[in-house]
C-alpha positions as a Python dict, from the first residue, in 0.01 Angstrom:
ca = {
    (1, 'X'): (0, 0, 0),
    (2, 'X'): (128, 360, -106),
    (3, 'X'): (156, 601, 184),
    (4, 'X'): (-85, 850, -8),
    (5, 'X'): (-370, 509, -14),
    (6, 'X'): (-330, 492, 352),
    (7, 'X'): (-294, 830, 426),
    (8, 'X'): (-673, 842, 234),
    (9, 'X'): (-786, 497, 444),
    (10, 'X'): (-721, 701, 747),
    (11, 'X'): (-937, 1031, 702),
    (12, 'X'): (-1188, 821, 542),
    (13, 'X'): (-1493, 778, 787),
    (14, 'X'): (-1288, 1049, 1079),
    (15, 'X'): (-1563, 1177, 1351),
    (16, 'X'): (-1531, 1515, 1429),
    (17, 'X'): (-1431, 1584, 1831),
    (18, 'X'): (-1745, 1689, 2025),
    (19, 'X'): (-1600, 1947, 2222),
    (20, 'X'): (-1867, 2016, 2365),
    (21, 'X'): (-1886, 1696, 2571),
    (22, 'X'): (-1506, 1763, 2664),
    (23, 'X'): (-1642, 2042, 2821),
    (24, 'X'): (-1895, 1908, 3008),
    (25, 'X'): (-1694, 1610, 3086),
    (26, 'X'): (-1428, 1830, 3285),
    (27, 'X'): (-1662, 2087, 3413),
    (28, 'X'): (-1856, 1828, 3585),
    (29, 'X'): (-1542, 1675, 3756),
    (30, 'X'): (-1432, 1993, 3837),
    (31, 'X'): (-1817, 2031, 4012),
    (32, 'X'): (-1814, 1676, 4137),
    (33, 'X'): (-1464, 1710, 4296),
    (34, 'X'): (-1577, 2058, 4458),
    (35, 'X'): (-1885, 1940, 4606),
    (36, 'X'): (-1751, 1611, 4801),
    (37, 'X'): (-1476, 1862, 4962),
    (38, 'X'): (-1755, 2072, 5092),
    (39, 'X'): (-1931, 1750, 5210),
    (40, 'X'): (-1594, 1634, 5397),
    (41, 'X'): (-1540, 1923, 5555),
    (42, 'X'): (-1905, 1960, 5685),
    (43, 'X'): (-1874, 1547, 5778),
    (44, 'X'): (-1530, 1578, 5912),
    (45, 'X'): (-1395, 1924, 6055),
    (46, 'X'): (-1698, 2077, 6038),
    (47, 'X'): (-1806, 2519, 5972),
    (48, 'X'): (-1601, 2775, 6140),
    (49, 'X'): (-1896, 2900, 6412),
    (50, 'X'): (-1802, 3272, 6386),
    (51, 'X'): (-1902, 3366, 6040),
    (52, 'X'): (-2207, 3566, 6179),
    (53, 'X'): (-1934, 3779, 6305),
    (54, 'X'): (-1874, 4053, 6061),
    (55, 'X'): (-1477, 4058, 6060),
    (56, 'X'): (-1510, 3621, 6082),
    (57, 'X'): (-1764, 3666, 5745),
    (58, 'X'): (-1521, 3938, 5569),
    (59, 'X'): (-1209, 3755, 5580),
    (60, 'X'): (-1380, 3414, 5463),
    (61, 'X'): (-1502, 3635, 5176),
    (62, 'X'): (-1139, 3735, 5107),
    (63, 'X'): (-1011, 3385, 5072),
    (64, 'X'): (-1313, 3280, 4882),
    (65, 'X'): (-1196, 3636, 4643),
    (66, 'X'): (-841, 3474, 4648),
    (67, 'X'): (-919, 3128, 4578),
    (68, 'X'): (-1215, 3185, 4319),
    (69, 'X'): (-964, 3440, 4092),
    (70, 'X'): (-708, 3108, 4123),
    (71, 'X'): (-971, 2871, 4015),
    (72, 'X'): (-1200, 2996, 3718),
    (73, 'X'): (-919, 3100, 3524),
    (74, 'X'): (-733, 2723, 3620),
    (75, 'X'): (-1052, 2591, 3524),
    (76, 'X'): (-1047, 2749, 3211),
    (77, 'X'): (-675, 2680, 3119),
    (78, 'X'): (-744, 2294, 3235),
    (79, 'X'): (-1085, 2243, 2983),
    (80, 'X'): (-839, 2413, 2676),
    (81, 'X'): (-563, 2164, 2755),
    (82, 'X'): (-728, 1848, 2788),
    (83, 'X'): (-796, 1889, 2436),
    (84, 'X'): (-529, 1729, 2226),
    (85, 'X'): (-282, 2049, 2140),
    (86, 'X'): (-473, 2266, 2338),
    (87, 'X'): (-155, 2391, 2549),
    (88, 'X'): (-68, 2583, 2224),
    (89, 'X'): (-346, 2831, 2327),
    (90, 'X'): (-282, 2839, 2760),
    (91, 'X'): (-136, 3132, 2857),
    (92, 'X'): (-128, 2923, 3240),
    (93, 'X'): (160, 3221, 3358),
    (94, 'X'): (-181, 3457, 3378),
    (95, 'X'): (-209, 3185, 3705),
    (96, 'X'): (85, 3351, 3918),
    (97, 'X'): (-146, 3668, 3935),
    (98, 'X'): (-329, 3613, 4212),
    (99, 'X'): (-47, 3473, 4384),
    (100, 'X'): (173, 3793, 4362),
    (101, 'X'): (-160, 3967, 4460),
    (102, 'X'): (-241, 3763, 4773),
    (103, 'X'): (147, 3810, 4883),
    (104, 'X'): (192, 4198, 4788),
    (105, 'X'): (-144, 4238, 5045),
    (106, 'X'): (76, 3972, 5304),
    (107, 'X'): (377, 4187, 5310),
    (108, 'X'): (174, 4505, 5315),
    (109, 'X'): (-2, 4350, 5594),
    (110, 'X'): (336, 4247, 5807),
    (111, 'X'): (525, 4609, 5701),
    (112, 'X'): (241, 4763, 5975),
    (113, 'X'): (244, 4482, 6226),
    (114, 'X'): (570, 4467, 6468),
    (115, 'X'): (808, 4224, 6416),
    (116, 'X'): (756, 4064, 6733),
    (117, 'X'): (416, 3965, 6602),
    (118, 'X'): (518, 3860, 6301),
    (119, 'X'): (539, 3482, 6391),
    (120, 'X'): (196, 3502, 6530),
    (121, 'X'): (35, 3640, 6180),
    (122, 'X'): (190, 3427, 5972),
    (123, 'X'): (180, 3094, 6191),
    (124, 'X'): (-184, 3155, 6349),
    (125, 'X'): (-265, 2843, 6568),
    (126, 'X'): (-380, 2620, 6277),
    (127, 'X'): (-112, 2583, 6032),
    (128, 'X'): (37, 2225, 6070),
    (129, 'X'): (-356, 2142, 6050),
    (130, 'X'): (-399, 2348, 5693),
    (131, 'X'): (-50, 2213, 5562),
    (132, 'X'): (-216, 1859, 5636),
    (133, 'X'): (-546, 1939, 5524),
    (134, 'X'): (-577, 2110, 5219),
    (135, 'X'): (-348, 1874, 5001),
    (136, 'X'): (-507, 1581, 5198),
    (137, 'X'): (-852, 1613, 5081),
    (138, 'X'): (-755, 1761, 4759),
    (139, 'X'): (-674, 1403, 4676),
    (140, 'X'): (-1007, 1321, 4607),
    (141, 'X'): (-1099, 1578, 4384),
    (142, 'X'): (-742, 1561, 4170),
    (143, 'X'): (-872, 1175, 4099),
    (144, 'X'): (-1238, 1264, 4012),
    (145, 'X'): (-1030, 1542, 3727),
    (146, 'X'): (-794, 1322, 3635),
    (147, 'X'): (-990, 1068, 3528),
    (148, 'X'): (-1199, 1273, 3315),
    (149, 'X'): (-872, 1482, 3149),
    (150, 'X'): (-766, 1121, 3050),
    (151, 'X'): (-1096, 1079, 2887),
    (152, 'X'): (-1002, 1371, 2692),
    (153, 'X'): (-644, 1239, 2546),
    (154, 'X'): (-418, 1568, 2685),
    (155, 'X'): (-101, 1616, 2468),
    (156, 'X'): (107, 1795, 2755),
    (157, 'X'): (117, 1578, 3031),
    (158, 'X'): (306, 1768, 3311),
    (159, 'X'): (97, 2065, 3239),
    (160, 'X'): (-271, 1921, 3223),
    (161, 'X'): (-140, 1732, 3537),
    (162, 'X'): (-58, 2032, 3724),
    (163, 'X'): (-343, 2237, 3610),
    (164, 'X'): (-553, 1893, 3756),
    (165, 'X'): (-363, 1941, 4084),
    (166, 'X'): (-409, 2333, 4072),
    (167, 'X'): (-790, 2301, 4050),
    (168, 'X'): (-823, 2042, 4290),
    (169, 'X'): (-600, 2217, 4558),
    (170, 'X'): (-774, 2508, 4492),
    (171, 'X'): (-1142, 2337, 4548),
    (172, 'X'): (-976, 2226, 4851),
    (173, 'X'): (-831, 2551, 4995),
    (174, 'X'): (-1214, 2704, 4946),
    (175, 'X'): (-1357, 2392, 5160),
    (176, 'X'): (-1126, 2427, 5424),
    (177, 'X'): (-1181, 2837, 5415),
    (178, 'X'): (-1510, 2718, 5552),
    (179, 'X'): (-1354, 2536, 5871),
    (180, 'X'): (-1071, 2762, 5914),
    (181, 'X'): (-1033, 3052, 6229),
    (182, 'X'): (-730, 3209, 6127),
    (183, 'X'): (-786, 3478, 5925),
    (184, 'X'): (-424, 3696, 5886),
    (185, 'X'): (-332, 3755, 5507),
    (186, 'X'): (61, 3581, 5605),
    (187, 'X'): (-204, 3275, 5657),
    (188, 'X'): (-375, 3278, 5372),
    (189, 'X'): (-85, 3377, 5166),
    (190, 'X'): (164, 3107, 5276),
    (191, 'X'): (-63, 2826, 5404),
    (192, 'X'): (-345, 2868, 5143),
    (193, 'X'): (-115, 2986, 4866),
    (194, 'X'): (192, 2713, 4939),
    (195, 'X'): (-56, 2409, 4968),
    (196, 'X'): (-180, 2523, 4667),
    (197, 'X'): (117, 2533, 4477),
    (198, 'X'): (214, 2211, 4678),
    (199, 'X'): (-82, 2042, 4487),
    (200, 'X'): (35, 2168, 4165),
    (201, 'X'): (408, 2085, 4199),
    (202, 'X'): (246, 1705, 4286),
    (203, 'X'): (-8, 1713, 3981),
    (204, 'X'): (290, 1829, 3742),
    (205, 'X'): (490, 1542, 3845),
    (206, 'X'): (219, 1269, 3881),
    (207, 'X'): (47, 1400, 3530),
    (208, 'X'): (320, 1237, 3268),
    (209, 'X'): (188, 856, 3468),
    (210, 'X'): (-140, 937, 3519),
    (211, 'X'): (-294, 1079, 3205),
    (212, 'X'): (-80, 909, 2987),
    (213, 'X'): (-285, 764, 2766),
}
C-alpha cells in the first residue's frame, strides 16, 4: 500500500471531536470534585462558628476572592488543555497573578504589624492542620479530574497534570476556608497559597503517569 492510499484509508470515515462533551466532561469533575470537599469538611472538621461575626464573614469572603480568581481562570486553562494540542493556546503564567496579589497584600499587611508579632500572623494556631489538610482532601478531587482529562487524550502531560492538581488544591483551599479561624493575610498567603502550589508541583509530576494515555 502507497503512503498517499493509507494516508486516504485514514481520514476516510474520521468523527469530528465533540468538544462540547469535553467540556462538560471536565466541568462536571471539576463540580463533582468541589462538592464532596464541601461535604468532607461539613462530615469531618466541620463550619467555622463565627461567620455571623462581621470581621469572621469578611475575611472568609477574602479567601473565597483569592481562591475563586485562582480557580476559574485554572478551570479554564485545564478544559483548553485536555484537548489534544490545546496547550498551544494556555497562557497558564496569567495563574501567578493572584499569587503575587495575595502576597503583595501579606507583606503590606506584616510592614504595619511589629516584628515581634510577626510569627503570630503568619503561623496563626492552625497551620500544621492546613499544611495537612488542604493537600489531603484535595486528593479526592485531583482523581475525580484526572480521570476525566484522560478521557479527553491531553497532549502535555506535566501541564494538564498540574493544572488537575491546581484546581483540585484550589477546590480544597475554598472547603477548608469554611472550617478555618485564622484569618491573617501571612495565613492565607503562605498556608493557602503554598498548599496550593504544593498540589500543583504534585499534579505536574504525577500527570506524565497518570494521564498518559
Amino acid at each position: 500500500m502507497k503512503t498517499d492510499d493509507l494516508i486516504a484509508m485514514l481520514s476516510t470515515n474520521v468523527e469530528q471531536v465533540n468538544r462540547r462533551r469535553l467540556v462538560q466532561m471536565v466541568a462536571a469533575a471539576i463540580a463533582i470534585g468541589a462538592a464532596l470537599v464541601i461535604a468532607a469538611v461539613f462530615v469531618v472538621l466541620g463550619i467555622r462558628s463565627d461567620l455571623m461575626k462581621t470581621g469572621a464573614f469578611a475575611f472568609l469572603l477574602l479567601k473565597l476572592v483569592f481562591t475563586m480568581t485562582v480557580l476559574v481562570p485554572a478551570s479554564v486553562f485545564l478544559i483548553r488543555i485536555a484537548r489534544p494540542g490545546g496547550e498551544r493556546k494556555t497562557p497558564v503564567a496569567l495563574l501567578v497573578l493572584p499569587f503575587v496579589g495575595i502576597i503583595v497584600l501579606a507583606a503590606v499587611s506584616l510592614a504595619v504589624t511589629p516584628i515581634s508579632h510577626w510569627a503570630k500572623v503568619a503561623l496563626g494556631d492552625q497551620w500544621i492542620e492546613c499544611l495537612l489538610s488542604i493537600p489531603t482532601i484535595a486528593i479526592v478531587p485531583f482523581a475525580v479530574i484526572v480521570w476525566a482529562v484522560r478521557q479527553t487524550a491531553p497532549t502535555d502531560l506535566t501541564r494538564a497534570g498540574a493544572l488537575a492538581g491546581l484546581v483540585a488544591g484550589t477546590v480544597s483551599a475554598i472547603g477548608y476556608a469554611l472550617h478555618c479561624t485564622d484569618d491573617t493575610l501571612p495565613f492565607i498567603a503562605l498556608w493557602y497559597g503554598g498548599t496550593i502550589a504544593l498540589c500543583t508541583f504534585a499534579g505536574a509530576k504525577l500527570g506524565p503517569r497518570l494521564l498518559r494515555w
